[in-house]
C-alpha positions in Angstrom: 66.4 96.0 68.2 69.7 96.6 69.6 68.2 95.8 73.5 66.9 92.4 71.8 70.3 91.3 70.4 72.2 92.1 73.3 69.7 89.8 75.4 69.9 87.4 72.9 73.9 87.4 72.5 74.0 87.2 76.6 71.3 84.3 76.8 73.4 82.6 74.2 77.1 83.2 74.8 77.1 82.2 78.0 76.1 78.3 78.2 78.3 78.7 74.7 81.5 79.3 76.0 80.8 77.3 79.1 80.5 74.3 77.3 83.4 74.9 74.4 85.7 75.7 78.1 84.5 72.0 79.3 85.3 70.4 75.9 88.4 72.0 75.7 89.3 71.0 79.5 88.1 67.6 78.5 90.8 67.0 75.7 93.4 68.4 77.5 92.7 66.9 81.1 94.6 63.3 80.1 97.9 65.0 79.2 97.4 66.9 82.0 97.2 64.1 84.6 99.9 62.6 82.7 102.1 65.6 83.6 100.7 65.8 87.1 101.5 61.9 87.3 105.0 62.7 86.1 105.6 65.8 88.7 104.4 63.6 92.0 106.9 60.7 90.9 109.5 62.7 90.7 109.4 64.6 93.2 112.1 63.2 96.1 109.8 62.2 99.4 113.2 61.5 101.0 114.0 64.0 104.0 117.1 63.8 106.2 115.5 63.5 109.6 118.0 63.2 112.3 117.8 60.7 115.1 116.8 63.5 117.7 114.3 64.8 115.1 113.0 61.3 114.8 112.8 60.7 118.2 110.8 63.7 118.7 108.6 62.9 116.1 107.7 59.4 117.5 107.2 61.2 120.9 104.4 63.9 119.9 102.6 61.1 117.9 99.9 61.6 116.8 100.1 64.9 116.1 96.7 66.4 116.6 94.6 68.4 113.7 91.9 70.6 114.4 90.2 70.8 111.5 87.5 73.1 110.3 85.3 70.6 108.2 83.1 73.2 106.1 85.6 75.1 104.5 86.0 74.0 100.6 88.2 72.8 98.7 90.2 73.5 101.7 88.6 70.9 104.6 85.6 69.0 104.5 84.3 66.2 107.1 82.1 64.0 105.5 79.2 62.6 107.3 80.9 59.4 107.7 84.0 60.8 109.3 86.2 61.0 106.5 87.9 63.8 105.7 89.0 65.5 102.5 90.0 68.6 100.9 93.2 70.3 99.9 94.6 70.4 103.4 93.9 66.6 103.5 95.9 65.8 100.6 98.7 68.0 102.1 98.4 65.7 105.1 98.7 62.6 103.0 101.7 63.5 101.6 103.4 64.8 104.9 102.3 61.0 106.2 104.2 59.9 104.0 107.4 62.2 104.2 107.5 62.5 108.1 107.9 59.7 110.6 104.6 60.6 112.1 100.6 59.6 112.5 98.1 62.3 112.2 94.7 62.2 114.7 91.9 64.8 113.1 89.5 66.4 115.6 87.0 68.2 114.2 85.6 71.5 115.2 82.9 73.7 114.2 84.5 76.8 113.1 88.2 77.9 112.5 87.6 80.5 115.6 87.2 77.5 117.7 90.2 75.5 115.8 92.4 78.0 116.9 90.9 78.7 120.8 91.5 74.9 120.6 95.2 75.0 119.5 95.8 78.1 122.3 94.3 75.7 124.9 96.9 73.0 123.8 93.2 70.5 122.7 95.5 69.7 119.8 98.9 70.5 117.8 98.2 72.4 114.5 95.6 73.4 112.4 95.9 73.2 109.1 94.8 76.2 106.3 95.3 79.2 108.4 95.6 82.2 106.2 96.6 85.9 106.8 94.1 87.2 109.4 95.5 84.5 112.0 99.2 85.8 111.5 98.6 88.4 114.5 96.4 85.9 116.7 98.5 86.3 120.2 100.0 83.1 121.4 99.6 81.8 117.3 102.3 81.3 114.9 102.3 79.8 111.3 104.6 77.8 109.6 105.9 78.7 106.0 103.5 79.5 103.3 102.1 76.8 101.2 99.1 78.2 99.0 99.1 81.7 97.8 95.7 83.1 96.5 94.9 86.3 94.9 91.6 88.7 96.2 89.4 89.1 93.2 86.2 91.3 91.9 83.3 89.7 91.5 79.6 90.6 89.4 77.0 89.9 87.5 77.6 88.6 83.9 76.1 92.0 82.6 78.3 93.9 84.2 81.6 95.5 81.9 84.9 94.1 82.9 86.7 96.2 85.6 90.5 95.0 85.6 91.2 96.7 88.5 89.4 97.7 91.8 91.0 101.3 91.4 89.0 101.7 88.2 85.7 101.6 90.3 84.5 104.6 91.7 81.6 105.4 94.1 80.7 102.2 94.1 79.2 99.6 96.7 81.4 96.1 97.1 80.3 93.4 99.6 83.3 91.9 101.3 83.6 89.1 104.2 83.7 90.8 107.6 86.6 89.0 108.4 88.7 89.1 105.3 92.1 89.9 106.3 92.8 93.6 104.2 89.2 95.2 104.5 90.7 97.8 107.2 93.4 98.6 104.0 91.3 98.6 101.2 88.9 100.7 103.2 91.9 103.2 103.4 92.9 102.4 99.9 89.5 103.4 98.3 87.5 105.8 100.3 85.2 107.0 97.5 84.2 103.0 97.7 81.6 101.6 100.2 82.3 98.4 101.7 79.5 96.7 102.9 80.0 93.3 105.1 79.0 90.0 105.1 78.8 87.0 107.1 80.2 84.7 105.6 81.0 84.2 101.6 77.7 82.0 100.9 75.8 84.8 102.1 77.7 87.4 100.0 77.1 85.9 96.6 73.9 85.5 97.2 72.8 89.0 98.0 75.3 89.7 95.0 73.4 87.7 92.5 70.1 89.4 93.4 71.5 92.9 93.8 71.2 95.9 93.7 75.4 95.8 94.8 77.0 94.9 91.8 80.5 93.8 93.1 81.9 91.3 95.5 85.5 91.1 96.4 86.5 87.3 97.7 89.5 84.8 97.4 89.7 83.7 93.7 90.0 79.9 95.0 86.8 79.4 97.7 84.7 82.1 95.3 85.5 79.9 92.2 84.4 76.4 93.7 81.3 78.2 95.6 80.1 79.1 92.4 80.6 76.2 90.3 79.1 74.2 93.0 76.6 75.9 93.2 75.7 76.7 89.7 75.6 80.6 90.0 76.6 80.8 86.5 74.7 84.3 86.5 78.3 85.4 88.3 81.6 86.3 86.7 85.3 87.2 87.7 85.2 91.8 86.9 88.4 92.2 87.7 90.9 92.1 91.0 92.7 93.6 94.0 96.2 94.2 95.0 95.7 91.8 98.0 96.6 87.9 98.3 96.0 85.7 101.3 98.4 83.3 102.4 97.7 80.2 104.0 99.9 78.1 106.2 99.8 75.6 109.2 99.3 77.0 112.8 100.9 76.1 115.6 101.7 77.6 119.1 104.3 80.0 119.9 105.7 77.9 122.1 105.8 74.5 119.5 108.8 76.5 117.5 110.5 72.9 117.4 107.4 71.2 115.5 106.8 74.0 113.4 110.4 74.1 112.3 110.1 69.9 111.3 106.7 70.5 109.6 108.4 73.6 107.5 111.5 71.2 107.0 108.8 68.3 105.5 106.5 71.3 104.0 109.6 72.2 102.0 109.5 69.1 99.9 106.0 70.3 98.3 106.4 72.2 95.4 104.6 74.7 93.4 103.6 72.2 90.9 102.4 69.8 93.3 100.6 72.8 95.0 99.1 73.3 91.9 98.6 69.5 91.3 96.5 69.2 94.7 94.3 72.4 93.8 93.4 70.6 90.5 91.8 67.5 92.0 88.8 70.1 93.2 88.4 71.8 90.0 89.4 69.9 86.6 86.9 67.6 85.4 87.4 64.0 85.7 88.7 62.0 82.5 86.4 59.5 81.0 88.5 57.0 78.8 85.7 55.8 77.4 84.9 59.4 75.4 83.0 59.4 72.0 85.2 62.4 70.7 82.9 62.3 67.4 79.9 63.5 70.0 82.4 65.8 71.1 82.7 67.2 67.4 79.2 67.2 66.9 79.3 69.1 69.6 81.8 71.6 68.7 80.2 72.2 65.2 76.5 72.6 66.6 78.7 75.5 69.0 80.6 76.8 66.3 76.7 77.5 64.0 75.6 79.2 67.0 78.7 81.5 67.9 77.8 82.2 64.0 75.0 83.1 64.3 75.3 85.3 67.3 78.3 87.2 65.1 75.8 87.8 62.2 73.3 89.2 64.6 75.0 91.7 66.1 78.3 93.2 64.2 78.7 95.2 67.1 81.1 91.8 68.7 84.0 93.2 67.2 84.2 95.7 69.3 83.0 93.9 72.5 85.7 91.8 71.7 88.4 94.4 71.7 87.3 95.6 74.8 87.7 92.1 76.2 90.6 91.7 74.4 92.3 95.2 76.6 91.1 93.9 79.6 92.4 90.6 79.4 96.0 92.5 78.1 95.3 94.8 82.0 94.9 91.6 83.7 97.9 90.3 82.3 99.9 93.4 83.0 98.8 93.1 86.5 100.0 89.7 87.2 103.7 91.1 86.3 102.8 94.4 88.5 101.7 92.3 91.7 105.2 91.1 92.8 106.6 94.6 92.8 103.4 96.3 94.0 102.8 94.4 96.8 105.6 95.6 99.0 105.1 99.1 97.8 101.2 98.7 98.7 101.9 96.5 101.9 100.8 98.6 105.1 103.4 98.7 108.1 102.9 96.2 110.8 102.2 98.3 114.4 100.7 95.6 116.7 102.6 94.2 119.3 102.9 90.2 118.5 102.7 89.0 121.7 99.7 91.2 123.1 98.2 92.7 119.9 98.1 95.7 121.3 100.1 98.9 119.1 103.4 98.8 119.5 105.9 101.4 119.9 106.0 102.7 116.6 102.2 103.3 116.5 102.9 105.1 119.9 105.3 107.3 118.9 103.2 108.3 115.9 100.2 108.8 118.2 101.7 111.0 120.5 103.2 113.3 118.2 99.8 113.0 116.5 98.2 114.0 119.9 100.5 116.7 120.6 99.9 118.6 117.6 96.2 118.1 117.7 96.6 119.8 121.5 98.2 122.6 120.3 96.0 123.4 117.6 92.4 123.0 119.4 94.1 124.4 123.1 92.6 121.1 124.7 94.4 118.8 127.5 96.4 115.9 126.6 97.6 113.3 129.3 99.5 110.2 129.4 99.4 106.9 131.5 103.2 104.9 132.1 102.4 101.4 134.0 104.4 98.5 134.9 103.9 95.2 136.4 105.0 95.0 139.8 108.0 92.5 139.9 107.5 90.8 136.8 111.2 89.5 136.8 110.4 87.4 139.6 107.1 86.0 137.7 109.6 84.9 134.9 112.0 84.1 137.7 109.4 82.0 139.3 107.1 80.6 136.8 109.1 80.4 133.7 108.9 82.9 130.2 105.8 81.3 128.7 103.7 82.2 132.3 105.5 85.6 131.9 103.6 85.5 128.5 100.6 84.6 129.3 100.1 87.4 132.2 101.4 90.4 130.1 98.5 88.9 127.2 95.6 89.1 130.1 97.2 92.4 131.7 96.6 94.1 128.0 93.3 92.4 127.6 92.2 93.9 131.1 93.5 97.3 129.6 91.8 96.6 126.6 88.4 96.5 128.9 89.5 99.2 131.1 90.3 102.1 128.9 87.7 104.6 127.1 86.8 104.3 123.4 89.2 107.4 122.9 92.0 106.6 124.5 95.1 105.1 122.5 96.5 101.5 124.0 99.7 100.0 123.2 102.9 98.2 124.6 105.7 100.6 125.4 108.3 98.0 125.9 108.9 94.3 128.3 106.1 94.9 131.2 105.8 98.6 130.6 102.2 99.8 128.6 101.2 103.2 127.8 98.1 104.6 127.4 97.2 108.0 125.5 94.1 109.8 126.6 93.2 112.4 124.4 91.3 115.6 125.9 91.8 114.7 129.3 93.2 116.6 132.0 95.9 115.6 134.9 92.8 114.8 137.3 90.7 113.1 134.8 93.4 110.7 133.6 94.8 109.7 137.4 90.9 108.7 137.7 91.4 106.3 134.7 94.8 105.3 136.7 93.3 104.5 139.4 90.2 102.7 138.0 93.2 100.4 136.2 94.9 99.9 139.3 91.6 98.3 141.3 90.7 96.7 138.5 94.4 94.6 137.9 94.7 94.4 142.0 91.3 92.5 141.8 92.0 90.3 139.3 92.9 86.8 139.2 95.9 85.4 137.3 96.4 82.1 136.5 98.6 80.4 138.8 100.2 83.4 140.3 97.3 84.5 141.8 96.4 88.7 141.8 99.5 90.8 140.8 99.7 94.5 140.9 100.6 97.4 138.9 102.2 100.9 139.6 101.3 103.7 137.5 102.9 107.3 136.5 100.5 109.9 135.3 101.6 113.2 133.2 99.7 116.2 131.4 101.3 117.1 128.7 101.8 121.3 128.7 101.8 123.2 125.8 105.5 124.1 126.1 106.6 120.0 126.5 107.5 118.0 124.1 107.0 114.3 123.2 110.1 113.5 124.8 109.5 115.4 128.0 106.1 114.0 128.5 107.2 110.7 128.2 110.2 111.7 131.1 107.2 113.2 133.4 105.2 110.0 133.4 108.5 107.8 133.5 109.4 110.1 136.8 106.3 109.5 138.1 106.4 106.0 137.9 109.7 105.6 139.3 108.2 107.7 142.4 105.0 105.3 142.8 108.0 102.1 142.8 109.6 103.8 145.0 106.5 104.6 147.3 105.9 100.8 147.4 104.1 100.1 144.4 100.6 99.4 143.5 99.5 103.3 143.2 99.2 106.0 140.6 101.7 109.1 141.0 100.9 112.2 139.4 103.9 114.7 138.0 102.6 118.2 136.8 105.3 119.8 139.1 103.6 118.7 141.8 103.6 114.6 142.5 100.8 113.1 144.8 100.2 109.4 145.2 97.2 107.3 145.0 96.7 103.6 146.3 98.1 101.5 149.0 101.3 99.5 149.4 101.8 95.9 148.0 
């Protein structure tokens, strides 16, 4: 009997309290337009653009936007060209602040958005959240919608709170969502099982057998009210948020800093205002509220008789009522968690590639490992071969552009176990764990042909020279490091474009430049 009323009690409650939530949004919605009204009028439009800022302005327009068009509530292209969503409105209102016309291109994915900014196709794109703030060559201006990472499941699952509360549990999570390295270090007793795409993930979630889903609260809440998975519920949440911004190029710092100057003039409650317009249900000023009591009263006999059913609510609802009192208590926590929680940056911005903190962490890392298992441990020290005169030459931004393809060549180049990462200006490093002197000078040397070969854009094939060390049980970190460093200095001095070996002995390999 129990089984029956619990089936009964889920069957009933849940169109129940969907449809006392719409009344209830109903009768307040008026007000709340009213206040939304109130906020947008107020708020000062009224920037104080210089006339060089103006000038400027009236120069790069129209600015254009690469837009993403499938990505509700943020950006949607209609079939007929227009083009709508949150990021729309945003450009609406920046239309109207800034002394500037707006072109939108459209593009097929937010991948090819951004390729498309990198390529200089168009100016910004708009909605870029946190997994593009390491995109070499991308930056983003200040942060204009902040959105939390949620738990989702099945309506008959209990209320979670928190993901930390799960344990040995499967979650499906977006492939590309921004923190799944982190909460994959986070919660190891938790499989993480990725997914395409977020359409694809609530669907295999609302068949099962996985019973949570983490997503953004925002694009999970209007994916399923649109598509009327009502068979899905919020379980709890993460301590993650994504962040969302417009991109621009690293070398558009003047644009983005007039954009953050106009961006500045949206506040949160006209944030909050433009979110609304995808979610709140539209007014109707010709509403019979005495349907909507007949309503409420023919809601309010069936929440009855659901109570009388099973007295066992009471109880439910205390439970409901402690998770609600968690969730609550998290909201405060979040702020000050966040930067306890928030991992260290170690990617080089320019080349994503570690930087030298991750080095330095990795070789000591390395060293120890060595020393405990007795096995080999070498070290690669490159430079680019006159890279002052590229910068000389060519200017900083081609300077840029040649250390990005020299670390995506290393990136090609280098084994699976070896550790890659910028050492500092033109210099990389490359840590090869396992590897004897003779083994790593081969990699070398493989690295040299390779960059020798290669074709740079507009300054034609540049060279590298390269110092090679083995690390010996009695050396430290420090002395490693000087023993490639030597060696490199010797393969400059030779005439560049070789790899020098130092294990006490130095020996040169490759040909002048």
């Amino acid at each position: 009997m129990l089984n029956l009323n619990n089936h009964i009690r889920q069957q009933l409650t849940i169109p129940v309290v969907f449809l006392l939530s719409h009344l209830l949004m109903v009768l307040s919605v008026h007000s709340q337009a009213q206040t939304t009204s109130k906020v947008a009028l107020s708020n000062d439009t009224e920037v104080a653009w210089t006339a060089d800022e103006i000038a400027y302005l009236n120069k790069r327009s129209p600015i254009k936007v690469g837009v993403y068009g499938k990505n509700m509530p943020y950006c949607h292209i209609l079939r007929n060209g227009k083009y709508e969503g949150i990021s729309a409105d945003v450009l609406k209102r920046l239309a109207v602040i800034m002394p500037v016309k707006f072109e939108i291109i459209p593009y097929n994915t937010s991948k090819t958005c951004v390729e498309k900014l990198q390529a200089s196709l168009c100016d910004i794109v708009p909605m870029l959240d946190d997994r593009f703030r390491q995109t070499p060559g991308i930056i983003l201006s200040r942060k204009l919608f902040t959105n939390k990472f949620i738990l989702l499941s099945t309506i008959n699952t209990d209320h979670i709170g928190k993901i930390k509360e799960l344990d040995n549990e499967s979650i499906l999570i977006e492939k590309d969502n921004p923190y799944y390295d982190e909460l994959k270090q986070l919660y190891p007793k938790l499989t993480f099982v990725p997914v395409t795409n977020l359409s694809t993930g609530l669907t295999q979630l609302n068949k099962g057998p996985v019973k949570f889903m983490t997503a953004e609260l925002r694009l999970a809440s209007y994916a399923i009210f649109n598509n009327n998975l009502l068979n899905l519920k919020i379980a709890g949440e993460t301590e993650f948020k994504n962040h969302y911004g417009f991109g621009f190029r690293t070398d558009d710092v003047k644009l983005k800093t007039l954009f953050n100057k106009a961006l500045a003039k949206i506040d949160s409650l006209e944030e909050q205002s433009m979110v609304q317009n995808y979610f709140a249900i539209q007014y109707d000023e010709n509403l019979n509220f005495r349907d909507i009591l007949k309503y409420v009263i023919g809601a309010t006999i069936i929440i009855i008789l659901i109570i009388a059913w099973n007295r066992k609510l009471s109880s439910l609802n205390q439970r409901l009522k402690k998770a609600n009192e968690a969730i609550n208590a998290a909201h405060n926590e979040l702020a000050f968690t966040h930067e306890q929680l928030k991992v260290l940056a170690v990617r080089d911005r320019l080349t994503g590639l570690y930087n030298r903190v991750r080095l330095d962490e990795a070789l000591e890392y390395e060293k120890e490992r060595a020393i405990r298992y007795q096995t080999p441990f070498s070290i690669i020290l490159l430079d680019v071969d006159h890279f002052k005169k590229i910068n000389d030459d060519y200017g900083h931004l081609v300077g840029d552009h040649v250390l990005m393809e020299v670390a995506r060549i290393l990136q090609n180049s280098v084994r699976k176990t070896d550790i890659l990462g910028r050492w500092g200006g033109e210099e990389f490093l490359i840590i090869c764990p396992e590897t004897d002197l003779e083994s790593c000078a081969a990699v070398a040397e493989k690295i040299r042909s390779t960059l020798q070969a290669h074709p740079f854009e507009r300054i034609g094939c540049r060279t590298a020279s390269f110092g090679v060390a083995a690390c010996a049980m009695e050396d430290n970190v420090d002395s490693c490091i000087a023993q490639a460093d030597t060696a490199l200095y010797q393969a400059k001095a030779q005439g560049r474009n070789r790899v020098c070996v130092s294990d006490r002995d130095l020996f040169a390999i490759g040909q002048d430049s």
